[in-house]
BALOBA-1460 file (C-alpha; in Angstrom, 3 decimals):
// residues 262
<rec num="1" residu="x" x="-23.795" y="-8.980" z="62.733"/>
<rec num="2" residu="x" x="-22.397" y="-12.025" z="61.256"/>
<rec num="3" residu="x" x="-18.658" y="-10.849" z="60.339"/>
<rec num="4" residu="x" x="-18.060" y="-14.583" z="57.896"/>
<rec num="5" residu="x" x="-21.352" y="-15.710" z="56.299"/>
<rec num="6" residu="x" x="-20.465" y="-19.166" z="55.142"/>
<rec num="7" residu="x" x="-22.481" y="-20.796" z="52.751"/>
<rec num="8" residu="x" x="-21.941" y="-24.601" z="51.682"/>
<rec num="9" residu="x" x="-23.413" y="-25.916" z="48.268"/>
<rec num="10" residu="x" x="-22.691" y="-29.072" z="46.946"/>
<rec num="11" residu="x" x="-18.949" y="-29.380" z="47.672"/>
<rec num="12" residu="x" x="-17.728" y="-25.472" z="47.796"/>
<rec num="13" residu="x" x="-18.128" y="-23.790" z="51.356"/>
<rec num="14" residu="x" x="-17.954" y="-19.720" z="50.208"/>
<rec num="15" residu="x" x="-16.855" y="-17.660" z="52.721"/>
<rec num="16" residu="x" x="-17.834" y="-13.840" z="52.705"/>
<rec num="17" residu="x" x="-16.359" y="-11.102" z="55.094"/>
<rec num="18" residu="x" x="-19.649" y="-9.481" z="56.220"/>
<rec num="19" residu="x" x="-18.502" y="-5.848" z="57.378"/>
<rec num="20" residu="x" x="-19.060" y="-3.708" z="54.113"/>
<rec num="21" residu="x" x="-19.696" y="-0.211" z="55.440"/>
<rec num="22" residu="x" x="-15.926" y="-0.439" z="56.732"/>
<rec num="23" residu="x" x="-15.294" y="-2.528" z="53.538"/>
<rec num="24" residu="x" x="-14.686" y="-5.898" z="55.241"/>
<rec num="25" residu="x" x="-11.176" y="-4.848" z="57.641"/>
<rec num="26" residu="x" x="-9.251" y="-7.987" z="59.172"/>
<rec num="27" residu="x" x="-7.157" y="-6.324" z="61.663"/>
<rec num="28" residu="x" x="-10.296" y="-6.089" z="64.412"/>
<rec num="29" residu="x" x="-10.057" y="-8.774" z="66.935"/>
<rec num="30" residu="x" x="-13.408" y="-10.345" z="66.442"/>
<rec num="31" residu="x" x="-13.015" y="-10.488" z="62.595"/>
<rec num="32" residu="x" x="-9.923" y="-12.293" z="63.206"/>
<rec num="33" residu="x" x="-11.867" y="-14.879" z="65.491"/>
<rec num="34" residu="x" x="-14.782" y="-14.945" z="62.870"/>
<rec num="35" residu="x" x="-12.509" y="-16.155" z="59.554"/>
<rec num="36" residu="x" x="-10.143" y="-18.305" z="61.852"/>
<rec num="37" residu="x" x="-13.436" y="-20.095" z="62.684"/>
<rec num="38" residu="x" x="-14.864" y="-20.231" z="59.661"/>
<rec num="39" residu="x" x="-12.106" y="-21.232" z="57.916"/>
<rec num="40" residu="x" x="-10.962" y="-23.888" z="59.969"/>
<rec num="41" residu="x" x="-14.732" y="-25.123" z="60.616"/>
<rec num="42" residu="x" x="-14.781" y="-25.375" z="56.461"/>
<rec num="43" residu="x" x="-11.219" y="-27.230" z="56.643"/>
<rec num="44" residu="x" x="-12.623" y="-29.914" z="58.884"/>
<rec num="45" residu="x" x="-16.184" y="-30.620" z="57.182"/>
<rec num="46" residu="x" x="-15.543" y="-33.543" z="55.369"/>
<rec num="47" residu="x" x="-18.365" y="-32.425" z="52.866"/>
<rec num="48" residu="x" x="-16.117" y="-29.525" z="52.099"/>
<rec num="49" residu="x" x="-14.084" y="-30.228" z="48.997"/>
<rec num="50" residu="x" x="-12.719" y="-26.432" z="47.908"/>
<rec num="51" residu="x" x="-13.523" y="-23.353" z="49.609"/>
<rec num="52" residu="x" x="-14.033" y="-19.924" z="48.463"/>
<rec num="53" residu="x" x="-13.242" y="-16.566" z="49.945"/>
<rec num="54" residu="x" x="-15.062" y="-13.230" z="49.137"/>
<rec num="55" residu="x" x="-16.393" y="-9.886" z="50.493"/>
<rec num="56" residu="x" x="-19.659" y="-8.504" z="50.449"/>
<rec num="57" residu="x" x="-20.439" y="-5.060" z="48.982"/>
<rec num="58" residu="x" x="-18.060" y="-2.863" z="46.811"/>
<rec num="59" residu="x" x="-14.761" y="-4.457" z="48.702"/>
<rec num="60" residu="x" x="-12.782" y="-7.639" z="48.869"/>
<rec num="61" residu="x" x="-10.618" y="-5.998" z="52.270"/>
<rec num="62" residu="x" x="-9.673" y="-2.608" z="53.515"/>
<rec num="63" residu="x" x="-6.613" y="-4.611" z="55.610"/>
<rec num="64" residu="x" x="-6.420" y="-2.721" z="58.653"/>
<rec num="65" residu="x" x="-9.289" y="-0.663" z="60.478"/>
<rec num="66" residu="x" x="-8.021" y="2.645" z="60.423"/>
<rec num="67" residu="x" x="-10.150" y="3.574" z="62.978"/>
<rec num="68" residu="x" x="-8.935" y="1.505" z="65.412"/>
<rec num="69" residu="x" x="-5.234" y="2.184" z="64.327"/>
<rec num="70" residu="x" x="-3.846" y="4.454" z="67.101"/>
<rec num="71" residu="x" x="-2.443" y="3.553" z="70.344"/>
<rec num="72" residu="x" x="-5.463" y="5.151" z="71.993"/>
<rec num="73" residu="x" x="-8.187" y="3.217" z="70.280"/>
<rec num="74" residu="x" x="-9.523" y="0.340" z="72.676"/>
<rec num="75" residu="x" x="-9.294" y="-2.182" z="69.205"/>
<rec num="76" residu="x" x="-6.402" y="-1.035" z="68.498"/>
<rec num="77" residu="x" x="-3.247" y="-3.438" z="67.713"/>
<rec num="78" residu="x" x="-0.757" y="-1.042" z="68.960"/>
<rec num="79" residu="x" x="-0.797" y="-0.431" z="72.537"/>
<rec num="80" residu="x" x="-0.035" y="1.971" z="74.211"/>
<rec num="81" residu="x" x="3.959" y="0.533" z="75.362"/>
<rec num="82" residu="x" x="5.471" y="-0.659" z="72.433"/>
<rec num="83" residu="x" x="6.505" y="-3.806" z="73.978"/>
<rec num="84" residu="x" x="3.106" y="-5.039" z="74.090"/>
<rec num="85" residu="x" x="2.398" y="-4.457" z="70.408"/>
<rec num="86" residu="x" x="4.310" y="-7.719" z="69.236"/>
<rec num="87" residu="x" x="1.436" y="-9.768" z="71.535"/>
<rec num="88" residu="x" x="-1.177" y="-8.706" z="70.079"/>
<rec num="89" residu="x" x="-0.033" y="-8.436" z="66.247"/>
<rec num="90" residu="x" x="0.719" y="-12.362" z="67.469"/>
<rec num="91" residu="x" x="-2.864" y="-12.918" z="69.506"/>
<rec num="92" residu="x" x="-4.600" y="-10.909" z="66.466"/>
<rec num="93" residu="x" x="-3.909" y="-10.619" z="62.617"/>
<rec num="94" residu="x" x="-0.948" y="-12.766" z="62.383"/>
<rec num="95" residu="x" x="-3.096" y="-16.041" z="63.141"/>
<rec num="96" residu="x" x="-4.479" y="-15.763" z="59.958"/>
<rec num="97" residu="x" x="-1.732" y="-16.734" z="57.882"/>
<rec num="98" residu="x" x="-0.446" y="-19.157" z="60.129"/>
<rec num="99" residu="x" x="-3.844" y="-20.853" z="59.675"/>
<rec num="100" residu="x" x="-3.565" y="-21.102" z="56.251"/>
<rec num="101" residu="x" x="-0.267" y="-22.582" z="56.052"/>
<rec num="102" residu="x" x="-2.165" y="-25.286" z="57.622"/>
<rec num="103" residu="x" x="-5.498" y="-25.844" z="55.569"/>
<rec num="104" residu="x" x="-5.923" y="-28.809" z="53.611"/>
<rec num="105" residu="x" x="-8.400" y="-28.069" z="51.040"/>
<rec num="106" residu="x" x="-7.512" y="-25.644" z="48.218"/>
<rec num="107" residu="x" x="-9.018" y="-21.867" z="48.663"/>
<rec num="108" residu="x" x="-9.914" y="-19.402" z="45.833"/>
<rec num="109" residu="x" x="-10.034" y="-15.773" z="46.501"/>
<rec num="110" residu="x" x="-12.765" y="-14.035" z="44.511"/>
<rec num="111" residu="x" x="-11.644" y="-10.538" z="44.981"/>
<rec num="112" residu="x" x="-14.065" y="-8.428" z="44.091"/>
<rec num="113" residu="x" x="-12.957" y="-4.485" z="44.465"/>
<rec num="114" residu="x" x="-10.298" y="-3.047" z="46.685"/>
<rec num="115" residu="x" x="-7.852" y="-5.977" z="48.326"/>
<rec num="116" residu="x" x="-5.923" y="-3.009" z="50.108"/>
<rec num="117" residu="x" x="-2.858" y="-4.089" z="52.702"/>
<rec num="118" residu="x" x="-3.808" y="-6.801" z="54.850"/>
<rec num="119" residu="x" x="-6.688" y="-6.942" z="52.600"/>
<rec num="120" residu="x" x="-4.085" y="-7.579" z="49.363"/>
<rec num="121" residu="x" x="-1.999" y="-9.959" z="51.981"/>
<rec num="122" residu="x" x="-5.051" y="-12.108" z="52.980"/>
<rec num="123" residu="x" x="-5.593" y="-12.589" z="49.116"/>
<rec num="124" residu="x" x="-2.010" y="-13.680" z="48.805"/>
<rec num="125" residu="x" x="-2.581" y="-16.522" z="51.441"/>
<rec num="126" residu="x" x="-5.040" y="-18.036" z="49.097"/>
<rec num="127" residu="x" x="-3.961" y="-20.538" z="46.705"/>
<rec num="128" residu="x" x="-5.796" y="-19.100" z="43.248"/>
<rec num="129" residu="x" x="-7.183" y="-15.993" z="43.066"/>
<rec num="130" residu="x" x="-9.517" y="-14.647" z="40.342"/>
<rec num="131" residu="x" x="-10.414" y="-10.810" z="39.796"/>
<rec num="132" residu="x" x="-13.404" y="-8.963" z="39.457"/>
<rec num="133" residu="x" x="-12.471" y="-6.653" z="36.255"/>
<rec num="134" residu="x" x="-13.198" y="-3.582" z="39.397"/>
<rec num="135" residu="x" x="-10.792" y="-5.307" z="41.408"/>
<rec num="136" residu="x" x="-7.806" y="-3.020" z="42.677"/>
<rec num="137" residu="x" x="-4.569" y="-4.581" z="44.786"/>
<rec num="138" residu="x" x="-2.372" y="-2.292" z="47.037"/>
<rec num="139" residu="x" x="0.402" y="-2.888" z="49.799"/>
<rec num="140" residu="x" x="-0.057" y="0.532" z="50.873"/>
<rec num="141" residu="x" x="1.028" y="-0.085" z="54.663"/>
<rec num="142" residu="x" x="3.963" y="2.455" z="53.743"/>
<rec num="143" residu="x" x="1.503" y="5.342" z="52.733"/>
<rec num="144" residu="x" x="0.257" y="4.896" z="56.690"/>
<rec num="145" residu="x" x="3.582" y="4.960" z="58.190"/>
<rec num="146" residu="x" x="3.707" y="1.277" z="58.907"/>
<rec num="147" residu="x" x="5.481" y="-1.894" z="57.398"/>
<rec num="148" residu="x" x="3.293" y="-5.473" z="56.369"/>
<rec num="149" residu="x" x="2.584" y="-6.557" z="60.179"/>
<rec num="150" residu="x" x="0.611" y="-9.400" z="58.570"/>
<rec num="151" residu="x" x="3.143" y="-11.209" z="56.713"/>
<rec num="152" residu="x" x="2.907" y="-9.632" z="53.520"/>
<rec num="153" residu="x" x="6.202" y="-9.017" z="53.006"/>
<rec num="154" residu="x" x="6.556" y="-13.024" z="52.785"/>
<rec num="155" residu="x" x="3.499" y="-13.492" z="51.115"/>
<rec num="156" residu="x" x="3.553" y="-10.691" z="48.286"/>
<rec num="157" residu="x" x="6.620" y="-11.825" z="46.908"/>
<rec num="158" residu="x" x="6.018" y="-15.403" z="46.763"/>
<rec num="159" residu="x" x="3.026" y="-14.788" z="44.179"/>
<rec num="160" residu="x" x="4.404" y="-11.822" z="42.239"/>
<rec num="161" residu="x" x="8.365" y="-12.107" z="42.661"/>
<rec num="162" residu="x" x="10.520" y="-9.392" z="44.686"/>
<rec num="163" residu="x" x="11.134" y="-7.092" z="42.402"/>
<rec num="164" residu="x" x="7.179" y="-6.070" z="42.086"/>
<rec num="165" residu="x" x="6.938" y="-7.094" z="45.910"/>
<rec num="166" residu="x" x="8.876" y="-4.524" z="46.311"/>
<rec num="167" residu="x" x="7.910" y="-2.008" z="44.399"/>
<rec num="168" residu="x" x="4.052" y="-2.317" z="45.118"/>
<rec num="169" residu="x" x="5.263" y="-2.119" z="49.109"/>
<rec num="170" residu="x" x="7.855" y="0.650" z="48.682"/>
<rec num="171" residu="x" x="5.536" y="2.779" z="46.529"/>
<rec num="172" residu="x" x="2.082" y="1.857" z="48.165"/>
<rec num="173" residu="x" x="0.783" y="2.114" z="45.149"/>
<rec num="174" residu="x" x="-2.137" y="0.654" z="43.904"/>
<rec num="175" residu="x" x="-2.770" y="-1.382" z="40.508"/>
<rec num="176" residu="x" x="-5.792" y="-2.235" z="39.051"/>
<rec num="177" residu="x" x="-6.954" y="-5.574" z="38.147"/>
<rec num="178" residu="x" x="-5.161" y="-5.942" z="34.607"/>
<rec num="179" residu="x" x="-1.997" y="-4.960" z="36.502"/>
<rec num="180" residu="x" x="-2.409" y="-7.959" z="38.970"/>
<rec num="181" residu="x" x="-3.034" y="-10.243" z="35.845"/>
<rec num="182" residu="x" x="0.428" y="-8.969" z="33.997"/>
<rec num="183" residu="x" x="2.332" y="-9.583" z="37.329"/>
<rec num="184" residu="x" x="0.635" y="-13.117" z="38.322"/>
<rec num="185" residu="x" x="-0.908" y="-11.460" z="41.210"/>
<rec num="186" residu="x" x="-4.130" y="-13.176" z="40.128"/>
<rec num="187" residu="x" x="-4.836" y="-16.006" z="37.299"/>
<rec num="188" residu="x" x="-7.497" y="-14.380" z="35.346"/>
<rec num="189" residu="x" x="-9.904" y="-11.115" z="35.157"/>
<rec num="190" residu="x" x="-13.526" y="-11.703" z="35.135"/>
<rec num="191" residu="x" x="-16.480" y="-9.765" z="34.612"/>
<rec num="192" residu="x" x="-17.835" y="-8.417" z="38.238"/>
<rec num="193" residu="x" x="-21.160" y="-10.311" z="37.253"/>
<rec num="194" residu="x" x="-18.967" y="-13.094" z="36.722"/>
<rec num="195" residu="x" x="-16.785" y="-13.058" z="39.562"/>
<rec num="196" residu="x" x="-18.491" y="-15.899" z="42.129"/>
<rec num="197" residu="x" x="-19.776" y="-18.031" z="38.918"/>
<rec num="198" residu="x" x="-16.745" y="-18.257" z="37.312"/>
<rec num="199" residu="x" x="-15.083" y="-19.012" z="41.198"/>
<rec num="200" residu="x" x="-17.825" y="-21.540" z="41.520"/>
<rec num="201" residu="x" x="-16.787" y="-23.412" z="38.160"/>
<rec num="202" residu="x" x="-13.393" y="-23.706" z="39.249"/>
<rec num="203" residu="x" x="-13.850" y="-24.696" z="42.391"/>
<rec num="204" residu="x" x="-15.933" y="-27.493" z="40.743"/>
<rec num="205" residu="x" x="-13.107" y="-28.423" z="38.345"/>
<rec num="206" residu="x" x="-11.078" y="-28.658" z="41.362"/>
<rec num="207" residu="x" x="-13.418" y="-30.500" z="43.471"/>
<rec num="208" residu="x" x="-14.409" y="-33.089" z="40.825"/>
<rec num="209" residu="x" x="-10.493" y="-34.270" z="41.355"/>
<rec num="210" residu="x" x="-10.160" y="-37.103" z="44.124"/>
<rec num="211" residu="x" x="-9.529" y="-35.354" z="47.276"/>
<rec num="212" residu="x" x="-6.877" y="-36.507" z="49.002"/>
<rec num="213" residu="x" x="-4.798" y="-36.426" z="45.698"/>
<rec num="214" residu="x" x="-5.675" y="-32.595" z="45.531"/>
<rec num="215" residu="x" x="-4.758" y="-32.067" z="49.451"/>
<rec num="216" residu="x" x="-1.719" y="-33.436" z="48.740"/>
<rec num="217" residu="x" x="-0.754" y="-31.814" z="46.151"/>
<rec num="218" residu="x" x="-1.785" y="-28.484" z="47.879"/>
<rec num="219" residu="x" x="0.835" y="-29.492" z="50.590"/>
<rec num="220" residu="x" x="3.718" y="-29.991" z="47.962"/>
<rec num="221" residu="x" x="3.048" y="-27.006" z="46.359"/>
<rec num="222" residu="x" x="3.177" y="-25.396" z="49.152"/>
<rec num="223" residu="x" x="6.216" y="-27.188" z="50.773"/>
<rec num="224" residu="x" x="7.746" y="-26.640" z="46.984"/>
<rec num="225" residu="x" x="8.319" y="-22.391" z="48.099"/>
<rec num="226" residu="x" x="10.505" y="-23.202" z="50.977"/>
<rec num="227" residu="x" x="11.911" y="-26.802" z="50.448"/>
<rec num="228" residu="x" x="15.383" y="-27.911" z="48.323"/>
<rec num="229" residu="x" x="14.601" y="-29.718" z="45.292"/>
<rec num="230" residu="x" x="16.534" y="-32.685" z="46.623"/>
<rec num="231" residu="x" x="14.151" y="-32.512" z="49.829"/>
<rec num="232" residu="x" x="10.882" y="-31.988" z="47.842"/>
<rec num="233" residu="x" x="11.725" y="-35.007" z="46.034"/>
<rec num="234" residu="x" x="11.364" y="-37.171" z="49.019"/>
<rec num="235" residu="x" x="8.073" y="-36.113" z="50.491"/>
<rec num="236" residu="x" x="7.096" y="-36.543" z="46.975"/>
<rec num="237" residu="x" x="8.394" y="-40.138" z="47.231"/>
<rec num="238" residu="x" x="6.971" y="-40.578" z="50.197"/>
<rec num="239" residu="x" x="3.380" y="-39.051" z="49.853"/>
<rec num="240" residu="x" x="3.105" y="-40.668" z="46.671"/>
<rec num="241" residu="x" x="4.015" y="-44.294" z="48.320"/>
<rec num="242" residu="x" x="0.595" y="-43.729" z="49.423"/>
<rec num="243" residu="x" x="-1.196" y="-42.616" z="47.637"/>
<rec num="244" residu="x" x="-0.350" y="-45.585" z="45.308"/>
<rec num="245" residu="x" x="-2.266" y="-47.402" z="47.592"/>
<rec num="246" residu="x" x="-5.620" y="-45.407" z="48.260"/>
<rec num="247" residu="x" x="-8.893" y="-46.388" z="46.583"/>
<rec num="248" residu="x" x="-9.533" y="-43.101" z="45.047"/>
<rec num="249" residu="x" x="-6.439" y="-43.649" z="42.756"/>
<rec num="250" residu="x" x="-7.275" y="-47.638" z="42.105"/>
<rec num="251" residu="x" x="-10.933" y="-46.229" z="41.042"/>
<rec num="252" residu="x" x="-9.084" y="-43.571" z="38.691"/>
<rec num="253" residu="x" x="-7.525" y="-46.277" z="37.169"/>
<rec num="254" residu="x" x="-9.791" y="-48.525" z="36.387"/>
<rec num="255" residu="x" x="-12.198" y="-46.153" z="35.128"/>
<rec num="256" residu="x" x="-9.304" y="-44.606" z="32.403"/>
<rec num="257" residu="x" x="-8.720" y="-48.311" z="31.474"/>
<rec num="258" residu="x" x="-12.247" y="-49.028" z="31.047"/>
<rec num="259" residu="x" x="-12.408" y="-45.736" z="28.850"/>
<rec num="260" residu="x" x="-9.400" y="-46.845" z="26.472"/>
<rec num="261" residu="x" x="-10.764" y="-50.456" z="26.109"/>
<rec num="262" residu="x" x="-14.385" y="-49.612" z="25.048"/>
């Protein structure tokens, strides 16, 4: 079975986690191979301008495999001495997030149904995320016993704030998709009929944008959650320096110009 069935149209490479009868988990090793790959493969096509991220079936992500959650499972994250846990949360799940902190090109989750845990975390990484109106969003890791082992507890509360960081992951509870709209969780609530047209359309919006000016703006934006004002002001400086001088801008231009003078 393929585990990430990419498809590429146009500009927009959509990405869908192919494991719906377990409702698309990330925590098994060869998932975790399959979207670093795909992801990364989508990064580096040069026909790639945006890239969308979805599940197939009723789910967006379970998060974890609870099958495979105990010591004795042979999948299984934890192992059986404690000390060589860490390794494998490092070898396994936790490349995923480190990956995206290095794509270029701007991805949109489409969550469509339950984003549970790692599932709710790996929508997080995204940079936009839309909602099916079915879509539901919890951090339950708590209800299991467990804490974020993905990253969520940086991730969660850099796109809804700690306060409802904390109490989604303290109360493992779960909200439903207008509750992810009132928090920021997600941008906007679509009709599940809707869900990948409506991604599609903004991806194209996005995509229709010179490219290297969107890359870079990913990267401030991104740089702009950690970084001092002071210090975000020169890479700004800097990045912009160039892109002064790219074609893509001169083009940009000239074409406004050309619009204002005819």
């Amino acid at each position: 079975m393929t585990l990430v069935i990419t498809d590429i149209e146009d500009d927009i490479a959509t990405l869908t986690l192919n494991n719906p009868a377990l409702h698309n988990p990330i925590s098994d090793m060869s998932m975790v191979d399959a979207l670093v790959t795909a992801l990364s493969r989508a990064d580096a096509d040069p026909a790639v301008r945006v890239i969308i991220l979805t599940g197939a079936g009723k789910s967006f992500s379970s998060g974890g495999n609870i099958r495979n959650m105990l010591p004795d499972s042979p999948h299984s994250l934890a192992h059986a001495q404690p000390a060589l846990t860490p390794g494998n949360y490092r070898n396994g799940i936790q490349r995923i997030p480190l990956l995206f902190e290095q794509l270029q090109k701007p991805v949109i989750a489409a969550v469509n149904g339950a984003a549970m845990g790692a599932g709710c975390d790996l929508a997080c990484m995204c940079d936009i995320r839309i909602a099916a109106r079915s879509a539901r969003f919890a951090e339950n890791f708590v209800k299991l016993g467990l804490i974020p082992g993905d990253g969520g507890a940086w991730l969660l509360q850099r796109a809804v704030g700690y306060s409802k960081a904390a109490e989604m992951a303290l109360t493992g509870e779960t909200i439903d998709a207008e509750g992810a709209l009132a928090c920021g969780l997600v941008s906007r609530i679509v009709p599940d009929s809707q869900l990948l047209i409506e991604a599609r359309s903004l991806a194209s919006r996005i995509a229709a944008n010179p490219p290297h000016a969107v890359q870079q703006t990913k990267r401030l934006l991104m740089q702009g959650r950690q970084s001092a004002l002071a210090t975000l002001l020169e890479t700004a400086a800097a990045v912009q320096a160039l892109m002064h001088t790219t074609e893509e801008h001169r083009a940009a231009v000239e074409a406004f110009n050309h619009r204002q003078s005819t």
